[in-house]
PDB file of N, CA, C and O in Angstrom:
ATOM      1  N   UNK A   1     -45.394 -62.274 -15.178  1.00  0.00           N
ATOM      2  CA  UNK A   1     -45.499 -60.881 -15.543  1.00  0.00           C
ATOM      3  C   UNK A   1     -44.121 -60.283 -15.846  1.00  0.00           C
ATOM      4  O   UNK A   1     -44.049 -59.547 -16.830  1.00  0.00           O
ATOM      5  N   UNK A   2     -43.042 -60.504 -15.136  1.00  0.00           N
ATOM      6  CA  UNK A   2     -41.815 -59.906 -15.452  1.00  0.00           C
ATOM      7  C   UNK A   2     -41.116 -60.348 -16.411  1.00  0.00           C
ATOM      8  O   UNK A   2     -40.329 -59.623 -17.019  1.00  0.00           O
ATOM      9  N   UNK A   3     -41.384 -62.161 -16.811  1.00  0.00           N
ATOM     10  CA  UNK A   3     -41.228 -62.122 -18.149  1.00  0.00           C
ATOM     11  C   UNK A   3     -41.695 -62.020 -19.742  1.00  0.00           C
ATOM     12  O   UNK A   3     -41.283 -62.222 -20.884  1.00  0.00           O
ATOM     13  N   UNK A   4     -42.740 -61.606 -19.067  1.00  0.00           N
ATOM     14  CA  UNK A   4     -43.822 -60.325 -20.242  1.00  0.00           C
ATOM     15  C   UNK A   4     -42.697 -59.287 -21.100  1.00  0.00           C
ATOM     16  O   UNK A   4     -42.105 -59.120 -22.166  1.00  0.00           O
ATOM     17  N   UNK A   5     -42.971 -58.636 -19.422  1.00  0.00           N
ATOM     18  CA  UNK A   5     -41.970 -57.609 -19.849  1.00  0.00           C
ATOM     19  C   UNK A   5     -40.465 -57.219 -20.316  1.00  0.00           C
ATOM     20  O   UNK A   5     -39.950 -56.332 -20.997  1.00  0.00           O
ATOM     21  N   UNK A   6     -40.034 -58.370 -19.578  1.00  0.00           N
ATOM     22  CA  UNK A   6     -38.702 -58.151 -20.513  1.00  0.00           C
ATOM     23  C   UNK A   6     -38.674 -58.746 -22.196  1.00  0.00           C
ATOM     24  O   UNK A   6     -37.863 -58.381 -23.047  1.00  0.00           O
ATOM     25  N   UNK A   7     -39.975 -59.917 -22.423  1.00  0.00           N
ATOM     26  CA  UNK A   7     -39.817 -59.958 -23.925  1.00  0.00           C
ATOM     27  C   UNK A   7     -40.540 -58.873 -24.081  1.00  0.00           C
ATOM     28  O   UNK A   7     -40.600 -58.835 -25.310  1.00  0.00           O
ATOM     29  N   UNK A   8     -41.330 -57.660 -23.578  1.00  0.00           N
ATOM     30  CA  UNK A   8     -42.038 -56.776 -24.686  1.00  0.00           C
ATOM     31  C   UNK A   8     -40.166 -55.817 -24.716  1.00  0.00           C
ATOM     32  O   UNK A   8     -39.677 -55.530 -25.809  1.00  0.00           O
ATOM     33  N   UNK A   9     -39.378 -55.460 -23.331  1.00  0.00           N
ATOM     34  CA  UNK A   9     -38.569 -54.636 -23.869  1.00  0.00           C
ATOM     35  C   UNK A   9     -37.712 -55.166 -25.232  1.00  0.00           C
ATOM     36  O   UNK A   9     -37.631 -54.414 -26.203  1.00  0.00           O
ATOM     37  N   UNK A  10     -37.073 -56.510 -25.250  1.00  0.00           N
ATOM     38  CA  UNK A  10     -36.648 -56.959 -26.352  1.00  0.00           C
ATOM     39  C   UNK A  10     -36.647 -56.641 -27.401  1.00  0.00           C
ATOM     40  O   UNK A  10     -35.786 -56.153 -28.134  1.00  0.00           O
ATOM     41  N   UNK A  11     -38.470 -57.136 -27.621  1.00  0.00           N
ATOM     42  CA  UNK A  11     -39.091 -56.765 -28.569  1.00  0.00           C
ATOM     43  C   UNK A  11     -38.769 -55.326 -29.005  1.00  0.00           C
ATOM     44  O   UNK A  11     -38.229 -55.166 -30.100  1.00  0.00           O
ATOM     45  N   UNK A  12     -39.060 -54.273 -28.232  1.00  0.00           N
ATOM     46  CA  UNK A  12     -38.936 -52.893 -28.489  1.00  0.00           C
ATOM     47  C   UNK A  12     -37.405 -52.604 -28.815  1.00  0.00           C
ATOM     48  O   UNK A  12     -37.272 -52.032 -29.897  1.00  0.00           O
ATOM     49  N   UNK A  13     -36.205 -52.865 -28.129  1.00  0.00           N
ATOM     50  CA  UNK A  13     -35.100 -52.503 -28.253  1.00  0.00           C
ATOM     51  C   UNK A  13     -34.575 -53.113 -29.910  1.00  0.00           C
ATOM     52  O   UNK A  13     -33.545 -52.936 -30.562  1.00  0.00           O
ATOM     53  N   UNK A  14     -35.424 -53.633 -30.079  1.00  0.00           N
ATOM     54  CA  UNK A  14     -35.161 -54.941 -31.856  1.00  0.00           C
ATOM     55  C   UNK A  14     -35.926 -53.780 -32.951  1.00  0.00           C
ATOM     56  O   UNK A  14     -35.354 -53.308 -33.934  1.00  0.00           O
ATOM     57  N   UNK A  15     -36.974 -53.539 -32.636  1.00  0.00           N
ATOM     58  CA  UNK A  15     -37.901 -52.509 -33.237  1.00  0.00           C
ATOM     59  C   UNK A  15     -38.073 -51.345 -33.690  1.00  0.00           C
ATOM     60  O   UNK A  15     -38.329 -51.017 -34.849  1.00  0.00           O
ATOM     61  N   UNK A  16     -37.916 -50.618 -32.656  1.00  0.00           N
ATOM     62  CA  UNK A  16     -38.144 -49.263 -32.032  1.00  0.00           C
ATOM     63  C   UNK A  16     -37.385 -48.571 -32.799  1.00  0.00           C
ATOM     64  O   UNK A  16     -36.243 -49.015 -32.684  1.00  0.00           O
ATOM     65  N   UNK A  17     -37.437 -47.383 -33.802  1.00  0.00           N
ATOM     66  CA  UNK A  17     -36.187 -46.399 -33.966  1.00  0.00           C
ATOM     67  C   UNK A  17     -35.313 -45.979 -33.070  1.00  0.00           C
ATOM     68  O   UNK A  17     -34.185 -45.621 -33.410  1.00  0.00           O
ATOM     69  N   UNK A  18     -35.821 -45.968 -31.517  1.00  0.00           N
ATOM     70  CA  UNK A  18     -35.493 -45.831 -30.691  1.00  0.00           C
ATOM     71  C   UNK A  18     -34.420 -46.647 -30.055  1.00  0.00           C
ATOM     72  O   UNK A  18     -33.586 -46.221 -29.256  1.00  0.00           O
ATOM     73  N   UNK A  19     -34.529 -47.812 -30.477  1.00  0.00           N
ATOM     74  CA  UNK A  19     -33.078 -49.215 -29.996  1.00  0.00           C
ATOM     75  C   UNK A  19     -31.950 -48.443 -30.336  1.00  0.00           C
ATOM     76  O   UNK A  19     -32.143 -47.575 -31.188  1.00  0.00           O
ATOM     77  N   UNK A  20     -30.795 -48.559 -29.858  1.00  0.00           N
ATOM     78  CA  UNK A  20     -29.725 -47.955 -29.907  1.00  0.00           C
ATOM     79  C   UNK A  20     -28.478 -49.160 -29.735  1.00  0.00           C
ATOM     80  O   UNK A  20     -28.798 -50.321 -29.991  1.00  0.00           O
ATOM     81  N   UNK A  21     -27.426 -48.941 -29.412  1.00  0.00           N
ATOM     82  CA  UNK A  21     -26.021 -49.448 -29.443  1.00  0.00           C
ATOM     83  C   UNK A  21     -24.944 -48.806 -28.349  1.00  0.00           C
ATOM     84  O   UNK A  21     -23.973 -48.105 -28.634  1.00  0.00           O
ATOM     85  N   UNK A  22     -25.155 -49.015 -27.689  1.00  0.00           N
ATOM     86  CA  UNK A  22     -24.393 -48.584 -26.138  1.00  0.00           C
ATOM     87  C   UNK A  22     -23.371 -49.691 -25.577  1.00  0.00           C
ATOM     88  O   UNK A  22     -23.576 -50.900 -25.471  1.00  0.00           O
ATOM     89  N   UNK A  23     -21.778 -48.684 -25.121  1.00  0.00           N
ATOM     90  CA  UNK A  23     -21.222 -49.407 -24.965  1.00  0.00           C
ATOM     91  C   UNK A  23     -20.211 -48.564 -23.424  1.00  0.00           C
ATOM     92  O   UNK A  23     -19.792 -47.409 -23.506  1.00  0.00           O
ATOM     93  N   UNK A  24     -20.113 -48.985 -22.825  1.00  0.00           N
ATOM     94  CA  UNK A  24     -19.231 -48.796 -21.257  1.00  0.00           C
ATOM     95  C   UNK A  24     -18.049 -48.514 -21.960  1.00  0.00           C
ATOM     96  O   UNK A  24     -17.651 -49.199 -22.902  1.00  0.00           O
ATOM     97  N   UNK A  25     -17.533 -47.609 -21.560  1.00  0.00           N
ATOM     98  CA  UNK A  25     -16.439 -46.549 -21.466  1.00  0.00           C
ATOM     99  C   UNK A  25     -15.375 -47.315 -21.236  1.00  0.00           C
ATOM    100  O   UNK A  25     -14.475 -47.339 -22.077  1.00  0.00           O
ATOM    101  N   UNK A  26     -15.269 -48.233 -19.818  1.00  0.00           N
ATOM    102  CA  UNK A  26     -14.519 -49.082 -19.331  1.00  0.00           C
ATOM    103  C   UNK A  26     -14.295 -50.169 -19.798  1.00  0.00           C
ATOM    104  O   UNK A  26     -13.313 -50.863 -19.532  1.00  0.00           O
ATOM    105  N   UNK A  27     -15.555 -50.551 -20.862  1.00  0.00           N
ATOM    106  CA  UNK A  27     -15.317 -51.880 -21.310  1.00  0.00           C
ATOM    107  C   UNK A  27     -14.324 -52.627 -21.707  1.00  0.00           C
ATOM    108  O   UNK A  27     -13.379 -52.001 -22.189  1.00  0.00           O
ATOM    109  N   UNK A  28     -14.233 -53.743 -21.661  1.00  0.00           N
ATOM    110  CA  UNK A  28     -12.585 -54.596 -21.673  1.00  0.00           C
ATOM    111  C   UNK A  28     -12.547 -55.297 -23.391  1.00  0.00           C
ATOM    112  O   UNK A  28     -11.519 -55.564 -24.012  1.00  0.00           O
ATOM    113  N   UNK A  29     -14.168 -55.503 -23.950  1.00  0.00           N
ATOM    114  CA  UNK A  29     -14.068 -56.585 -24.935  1.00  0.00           C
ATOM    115  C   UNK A  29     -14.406 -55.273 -25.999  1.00  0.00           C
ATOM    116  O   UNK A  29     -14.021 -55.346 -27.166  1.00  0.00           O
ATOM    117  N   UNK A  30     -15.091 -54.175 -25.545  1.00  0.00           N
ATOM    118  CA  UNK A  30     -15.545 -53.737 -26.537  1.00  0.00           C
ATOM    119  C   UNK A  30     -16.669 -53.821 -26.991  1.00  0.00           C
ATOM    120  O   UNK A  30     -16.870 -53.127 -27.987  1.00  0.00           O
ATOM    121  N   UNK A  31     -17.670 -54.552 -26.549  1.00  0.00           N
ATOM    122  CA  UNK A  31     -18.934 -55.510 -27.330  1.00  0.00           C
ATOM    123  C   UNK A  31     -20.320 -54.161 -26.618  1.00  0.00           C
ATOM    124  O   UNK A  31     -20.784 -53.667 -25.591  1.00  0.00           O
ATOM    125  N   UNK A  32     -20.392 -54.166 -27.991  1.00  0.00           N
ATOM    126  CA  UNK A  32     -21.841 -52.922 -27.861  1.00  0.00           C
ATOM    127  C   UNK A  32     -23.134 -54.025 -27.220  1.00  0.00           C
ATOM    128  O   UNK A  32     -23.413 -55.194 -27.487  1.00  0.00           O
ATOM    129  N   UNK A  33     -23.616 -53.207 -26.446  1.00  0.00           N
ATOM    130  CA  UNK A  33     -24.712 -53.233 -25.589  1.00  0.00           C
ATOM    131  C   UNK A  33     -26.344 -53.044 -26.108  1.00  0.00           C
ATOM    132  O   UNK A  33     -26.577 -51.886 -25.763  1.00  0.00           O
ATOM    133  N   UNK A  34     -27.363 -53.475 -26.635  1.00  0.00           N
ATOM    134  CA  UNK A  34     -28.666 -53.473 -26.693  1.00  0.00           C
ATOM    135  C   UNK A  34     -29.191 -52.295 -25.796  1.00  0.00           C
ATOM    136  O   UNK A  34     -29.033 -52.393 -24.579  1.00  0.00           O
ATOM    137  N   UNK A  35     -29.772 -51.250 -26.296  1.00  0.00           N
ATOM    138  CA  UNK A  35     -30.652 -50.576 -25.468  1.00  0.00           C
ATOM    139  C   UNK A  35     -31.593 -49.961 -25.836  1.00  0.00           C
ATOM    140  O   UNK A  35     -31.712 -50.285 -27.018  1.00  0.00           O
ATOM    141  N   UNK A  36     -32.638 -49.014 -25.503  1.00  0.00           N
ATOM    142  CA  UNK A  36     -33.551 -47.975 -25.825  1.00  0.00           C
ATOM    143  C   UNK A  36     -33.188 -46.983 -24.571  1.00  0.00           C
ATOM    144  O   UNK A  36     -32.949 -47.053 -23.365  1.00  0.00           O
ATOM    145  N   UNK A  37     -33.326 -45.785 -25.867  1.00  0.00           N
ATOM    146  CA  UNK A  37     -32.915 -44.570 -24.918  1.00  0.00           C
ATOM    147  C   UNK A  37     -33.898 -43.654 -25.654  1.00  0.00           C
ATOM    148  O   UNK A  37     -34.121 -43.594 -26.863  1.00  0.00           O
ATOM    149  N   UNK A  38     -34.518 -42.847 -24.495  1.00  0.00           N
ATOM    150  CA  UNK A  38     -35.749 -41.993 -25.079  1.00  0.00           C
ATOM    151  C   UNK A  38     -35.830 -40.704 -24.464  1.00  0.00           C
ATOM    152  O   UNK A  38     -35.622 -40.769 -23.253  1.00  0.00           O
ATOM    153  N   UNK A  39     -36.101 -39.372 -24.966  1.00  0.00           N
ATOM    154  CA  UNK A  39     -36.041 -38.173 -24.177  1.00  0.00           C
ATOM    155  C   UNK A  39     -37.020 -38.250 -23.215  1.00  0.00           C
ATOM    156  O   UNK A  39     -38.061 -38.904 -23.155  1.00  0.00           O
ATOM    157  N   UNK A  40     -36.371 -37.271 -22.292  1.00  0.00           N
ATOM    158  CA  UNK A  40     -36.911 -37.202 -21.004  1.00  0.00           C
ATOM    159  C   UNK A  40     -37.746 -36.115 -21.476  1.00  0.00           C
ATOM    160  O   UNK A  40     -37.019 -35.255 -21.973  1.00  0.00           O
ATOM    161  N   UNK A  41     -39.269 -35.719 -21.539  1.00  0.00           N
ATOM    162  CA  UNK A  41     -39.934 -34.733 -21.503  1.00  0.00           C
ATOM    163  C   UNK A  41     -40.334 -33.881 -20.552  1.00  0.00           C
ATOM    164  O   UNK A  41     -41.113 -32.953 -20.769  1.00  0.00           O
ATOM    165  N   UNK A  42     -39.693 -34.216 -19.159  1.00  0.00           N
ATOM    166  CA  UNK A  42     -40.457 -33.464 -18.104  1.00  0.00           C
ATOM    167  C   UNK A  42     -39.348 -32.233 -18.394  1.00  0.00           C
ATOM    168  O   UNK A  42     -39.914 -31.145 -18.494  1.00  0.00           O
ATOM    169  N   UNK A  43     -37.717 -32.168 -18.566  1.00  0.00           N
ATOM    170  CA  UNK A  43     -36.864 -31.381 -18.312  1.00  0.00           C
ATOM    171  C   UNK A  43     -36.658 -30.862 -19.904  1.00  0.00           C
ATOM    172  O   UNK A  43     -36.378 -31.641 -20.815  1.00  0.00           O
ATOM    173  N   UNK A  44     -36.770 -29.981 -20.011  1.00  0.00           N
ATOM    174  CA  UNK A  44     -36.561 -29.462 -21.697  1.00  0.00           C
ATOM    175  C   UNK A  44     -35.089 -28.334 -21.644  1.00  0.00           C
ATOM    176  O   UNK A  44     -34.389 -28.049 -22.615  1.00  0.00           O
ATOM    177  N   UNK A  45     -34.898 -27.809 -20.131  1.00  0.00           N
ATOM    178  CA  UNK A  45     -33.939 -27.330 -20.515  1.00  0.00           C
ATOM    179  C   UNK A  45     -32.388 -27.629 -20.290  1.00  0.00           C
ATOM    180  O   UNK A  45     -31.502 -26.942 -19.782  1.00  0.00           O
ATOM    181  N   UNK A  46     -32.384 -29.275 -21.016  1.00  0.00           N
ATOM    182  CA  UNK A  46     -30.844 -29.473 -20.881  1.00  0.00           C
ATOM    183  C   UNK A  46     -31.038 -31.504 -21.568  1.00  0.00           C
ATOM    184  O   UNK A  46     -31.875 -32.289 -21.122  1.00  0.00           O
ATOM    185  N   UNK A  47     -30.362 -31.719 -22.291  1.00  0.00           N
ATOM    186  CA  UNK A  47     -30.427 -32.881 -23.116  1.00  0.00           C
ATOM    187  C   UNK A  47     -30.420 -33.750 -21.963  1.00  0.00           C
ATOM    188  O   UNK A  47     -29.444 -33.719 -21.213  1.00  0.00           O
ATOM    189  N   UNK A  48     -31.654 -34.729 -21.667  1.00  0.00           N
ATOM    190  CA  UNK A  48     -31.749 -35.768 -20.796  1.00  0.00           C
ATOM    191  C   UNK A  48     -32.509 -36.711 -21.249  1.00  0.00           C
ATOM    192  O   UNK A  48     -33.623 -36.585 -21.757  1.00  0.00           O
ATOM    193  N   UNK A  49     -31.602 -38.152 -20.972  1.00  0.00           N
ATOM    194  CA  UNK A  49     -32.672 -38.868 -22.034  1.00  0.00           C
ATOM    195  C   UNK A  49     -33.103 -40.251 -20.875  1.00  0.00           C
ATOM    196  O   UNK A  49     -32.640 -40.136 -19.740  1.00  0.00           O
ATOM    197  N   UNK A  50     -33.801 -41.266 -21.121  1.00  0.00           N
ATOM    198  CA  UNK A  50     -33.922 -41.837 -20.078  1.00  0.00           C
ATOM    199  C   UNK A  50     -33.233 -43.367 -20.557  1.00  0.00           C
ATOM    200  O   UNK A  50     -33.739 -43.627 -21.649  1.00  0.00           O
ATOM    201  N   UNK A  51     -32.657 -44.030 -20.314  1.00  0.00           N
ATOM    202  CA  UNK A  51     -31.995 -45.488 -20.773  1.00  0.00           C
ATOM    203  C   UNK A  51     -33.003 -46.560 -20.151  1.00  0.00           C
ATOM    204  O   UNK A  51     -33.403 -46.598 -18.987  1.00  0.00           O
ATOM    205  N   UNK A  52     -33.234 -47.188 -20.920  1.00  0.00           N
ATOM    206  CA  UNK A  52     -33.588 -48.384 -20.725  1.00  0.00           C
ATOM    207  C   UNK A  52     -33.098 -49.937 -21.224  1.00  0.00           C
ATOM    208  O   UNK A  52     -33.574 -50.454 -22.235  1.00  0.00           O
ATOM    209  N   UNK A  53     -31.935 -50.701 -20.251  1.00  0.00           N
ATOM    210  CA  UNK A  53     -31.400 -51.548 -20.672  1.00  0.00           C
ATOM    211  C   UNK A  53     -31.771 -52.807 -19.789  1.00  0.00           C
ATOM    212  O   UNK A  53     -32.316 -52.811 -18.685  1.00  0.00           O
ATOM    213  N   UNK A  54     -31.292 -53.984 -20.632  1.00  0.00           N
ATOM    214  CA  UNK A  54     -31.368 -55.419 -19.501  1.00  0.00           C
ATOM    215  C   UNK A  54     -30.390 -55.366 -18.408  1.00  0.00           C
ATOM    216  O   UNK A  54     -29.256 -54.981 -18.690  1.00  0.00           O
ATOM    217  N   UNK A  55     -30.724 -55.769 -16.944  1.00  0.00           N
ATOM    218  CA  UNK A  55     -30.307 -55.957 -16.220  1.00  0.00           C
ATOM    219  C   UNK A  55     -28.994 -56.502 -16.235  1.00  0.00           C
ATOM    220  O   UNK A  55     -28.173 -55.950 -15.503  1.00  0.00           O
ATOM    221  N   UNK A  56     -28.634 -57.455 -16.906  1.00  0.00           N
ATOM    222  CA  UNK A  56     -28.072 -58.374 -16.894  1.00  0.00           C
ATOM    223  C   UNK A  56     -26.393 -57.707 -17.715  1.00  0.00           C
ATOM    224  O   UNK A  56     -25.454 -58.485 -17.887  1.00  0.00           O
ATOM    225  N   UNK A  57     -26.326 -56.574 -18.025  1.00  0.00           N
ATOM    226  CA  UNK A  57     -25.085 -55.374 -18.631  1.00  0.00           C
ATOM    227  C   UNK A  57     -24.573 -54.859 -17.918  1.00  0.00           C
ATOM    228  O   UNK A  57     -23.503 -54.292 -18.142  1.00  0.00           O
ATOM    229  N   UNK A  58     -25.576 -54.893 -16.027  1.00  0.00           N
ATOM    230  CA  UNK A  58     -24.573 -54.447 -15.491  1.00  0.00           C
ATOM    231  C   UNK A  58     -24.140 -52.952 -15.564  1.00  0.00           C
ATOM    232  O   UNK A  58     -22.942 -52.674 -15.511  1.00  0.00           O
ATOM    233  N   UNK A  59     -25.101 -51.973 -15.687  1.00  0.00           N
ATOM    234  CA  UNK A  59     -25.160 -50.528 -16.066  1.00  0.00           C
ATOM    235  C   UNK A  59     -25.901 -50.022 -14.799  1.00  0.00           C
ATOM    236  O   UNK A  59     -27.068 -50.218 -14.459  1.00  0.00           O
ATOM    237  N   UNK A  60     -24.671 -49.144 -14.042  1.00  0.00           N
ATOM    238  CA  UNK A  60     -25.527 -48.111 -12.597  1.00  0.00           C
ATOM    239  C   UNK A  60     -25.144 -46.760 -12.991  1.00  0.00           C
ATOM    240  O   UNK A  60     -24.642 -46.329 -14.029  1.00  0.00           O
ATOM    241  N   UNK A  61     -25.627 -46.010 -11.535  1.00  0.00           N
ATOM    242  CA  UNK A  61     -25.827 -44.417 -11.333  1.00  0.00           C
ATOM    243  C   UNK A  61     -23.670 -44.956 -11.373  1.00  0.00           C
ATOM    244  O   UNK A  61     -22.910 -45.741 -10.804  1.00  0.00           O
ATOM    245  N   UNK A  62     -23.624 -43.835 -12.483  1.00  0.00           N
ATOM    246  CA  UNK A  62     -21.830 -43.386 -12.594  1.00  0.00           C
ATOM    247  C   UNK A  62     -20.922 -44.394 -13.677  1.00  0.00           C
ATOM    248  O   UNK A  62     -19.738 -44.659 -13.887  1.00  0.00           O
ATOM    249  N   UNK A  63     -21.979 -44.688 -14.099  1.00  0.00           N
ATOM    250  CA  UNK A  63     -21.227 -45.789 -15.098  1.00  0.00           C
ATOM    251  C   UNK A  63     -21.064 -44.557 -16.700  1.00  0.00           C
ATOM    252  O   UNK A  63     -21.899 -43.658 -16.804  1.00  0.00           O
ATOM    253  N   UNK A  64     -20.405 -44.644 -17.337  1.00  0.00           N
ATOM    254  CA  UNK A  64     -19.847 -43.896 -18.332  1.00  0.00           C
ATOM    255  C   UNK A  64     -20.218 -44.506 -19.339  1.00  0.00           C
ATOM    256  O   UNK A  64     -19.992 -45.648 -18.938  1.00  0.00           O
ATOM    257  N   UNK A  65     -20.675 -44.652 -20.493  1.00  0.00           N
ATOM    258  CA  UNK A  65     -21.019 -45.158 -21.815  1.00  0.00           C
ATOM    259  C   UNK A  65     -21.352 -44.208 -22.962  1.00  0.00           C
ATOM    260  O   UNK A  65     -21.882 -43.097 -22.955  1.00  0.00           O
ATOM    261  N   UNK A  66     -20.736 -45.217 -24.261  1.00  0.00           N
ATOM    262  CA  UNK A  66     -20.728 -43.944 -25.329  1.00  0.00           C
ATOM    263  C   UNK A  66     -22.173 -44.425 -26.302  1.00  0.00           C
ATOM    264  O   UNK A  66     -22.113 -45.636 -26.512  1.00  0.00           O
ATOM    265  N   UNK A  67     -22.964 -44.021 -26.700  1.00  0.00           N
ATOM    266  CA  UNK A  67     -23.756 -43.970 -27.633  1.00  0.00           C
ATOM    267  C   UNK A  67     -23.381 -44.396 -29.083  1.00  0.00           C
ATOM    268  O   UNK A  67     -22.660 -43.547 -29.606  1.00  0.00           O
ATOM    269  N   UNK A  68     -23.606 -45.265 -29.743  1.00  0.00           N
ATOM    270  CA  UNK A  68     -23.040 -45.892 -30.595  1.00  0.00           C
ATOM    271  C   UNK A  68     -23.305 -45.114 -32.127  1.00  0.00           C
ATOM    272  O   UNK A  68     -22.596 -44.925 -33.115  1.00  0.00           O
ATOM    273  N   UNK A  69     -24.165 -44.909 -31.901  1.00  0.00           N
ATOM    274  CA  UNK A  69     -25.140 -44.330 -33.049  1.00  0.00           C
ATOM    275  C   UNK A  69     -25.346 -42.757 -32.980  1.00  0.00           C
ATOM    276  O   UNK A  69     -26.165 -42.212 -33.720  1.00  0.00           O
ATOM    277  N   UNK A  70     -24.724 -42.177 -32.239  1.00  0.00           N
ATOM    278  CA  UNK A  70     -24.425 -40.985 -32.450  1.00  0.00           C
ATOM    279  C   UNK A  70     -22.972 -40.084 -31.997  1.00  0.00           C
ATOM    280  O   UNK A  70     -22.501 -38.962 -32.184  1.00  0.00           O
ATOM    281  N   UNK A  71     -22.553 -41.596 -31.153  1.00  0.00           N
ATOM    282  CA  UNK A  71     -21.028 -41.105 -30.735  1.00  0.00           C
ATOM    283  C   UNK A  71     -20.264 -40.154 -29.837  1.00  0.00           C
ATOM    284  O   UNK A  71     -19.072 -39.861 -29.749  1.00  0.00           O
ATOM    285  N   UNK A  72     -21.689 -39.659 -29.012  1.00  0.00           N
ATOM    286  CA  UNK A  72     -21.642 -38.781 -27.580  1.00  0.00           C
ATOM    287  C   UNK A  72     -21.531 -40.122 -26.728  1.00  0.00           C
ATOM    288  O   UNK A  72     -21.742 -41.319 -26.924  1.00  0.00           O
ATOM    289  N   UNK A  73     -21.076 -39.284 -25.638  1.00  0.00           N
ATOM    290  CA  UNK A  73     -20.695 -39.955 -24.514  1.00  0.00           C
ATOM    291  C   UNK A  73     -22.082 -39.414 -23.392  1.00  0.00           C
ATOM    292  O   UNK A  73     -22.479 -38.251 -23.460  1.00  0.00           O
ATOM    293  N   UNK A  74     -22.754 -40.489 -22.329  1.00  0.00           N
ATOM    294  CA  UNK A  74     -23.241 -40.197 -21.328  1.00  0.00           C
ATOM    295  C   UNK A  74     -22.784 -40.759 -19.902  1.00  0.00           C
ATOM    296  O   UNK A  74     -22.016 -41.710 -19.762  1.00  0.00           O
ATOM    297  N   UNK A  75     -23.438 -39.948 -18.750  1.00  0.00           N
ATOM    298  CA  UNK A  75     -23.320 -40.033 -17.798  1.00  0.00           C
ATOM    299  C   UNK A  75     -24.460 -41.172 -16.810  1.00  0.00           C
ATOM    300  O   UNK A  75     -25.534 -40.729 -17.217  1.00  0.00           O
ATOM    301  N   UNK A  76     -24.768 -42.086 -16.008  1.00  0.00           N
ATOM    302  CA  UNK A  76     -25.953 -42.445 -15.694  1.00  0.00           C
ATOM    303  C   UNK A  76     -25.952 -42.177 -14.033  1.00  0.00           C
ATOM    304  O   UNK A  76     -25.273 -42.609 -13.101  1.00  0.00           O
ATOM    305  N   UNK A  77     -27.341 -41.011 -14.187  1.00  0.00           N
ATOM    306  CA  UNK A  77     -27.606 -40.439 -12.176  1.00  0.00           C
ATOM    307  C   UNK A  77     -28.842 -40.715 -11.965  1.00  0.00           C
ATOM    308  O   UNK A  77     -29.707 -40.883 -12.824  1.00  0.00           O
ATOM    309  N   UNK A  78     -28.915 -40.750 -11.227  1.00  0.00           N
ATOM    310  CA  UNK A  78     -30.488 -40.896 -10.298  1.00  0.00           C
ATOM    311  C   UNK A  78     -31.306 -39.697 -10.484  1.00  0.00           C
ATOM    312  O   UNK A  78     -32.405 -39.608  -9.936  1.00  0.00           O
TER     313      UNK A  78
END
């Protein structure tokens, strides 16, 4: 089952208008990151979006990354 799901996220992050290009602030190589990032609908009053990346990037609550594809910078909190 869990590797269902990580080929359906794949799949989606390859797909999706929604796949994006994310990259750590801190990063050392530079090398953009695979993701899907999608608005948060419960909170409308203040830009919140929700990330969804592979485990394996190494992305927590306080990690800094810039958005590739639109060139803002975010924050990641709980």
């Amino acid at each position: 089952m869990i590797k269902d799901k990580r080929k359906t996220l794949d799949k989606v992050i390859l797909y999706s208008y929604q796949g994006a290009k994310v990259r750590k602030l801190d990063s050392e190589n530079g090398q953009a990151d695979p993701a899907l990032i999608n608005p948060n609908k419960v909170k409308q009053d203040y830009d919140d979006k929700i990330l969804s990346i592979g485990y394996e990037y190494n992305y927590k609550p306080g990690t800094i990354f810039e958005w590739l594809n639109t060139g803002t910078y975010w924050l990641i909190y709980l």
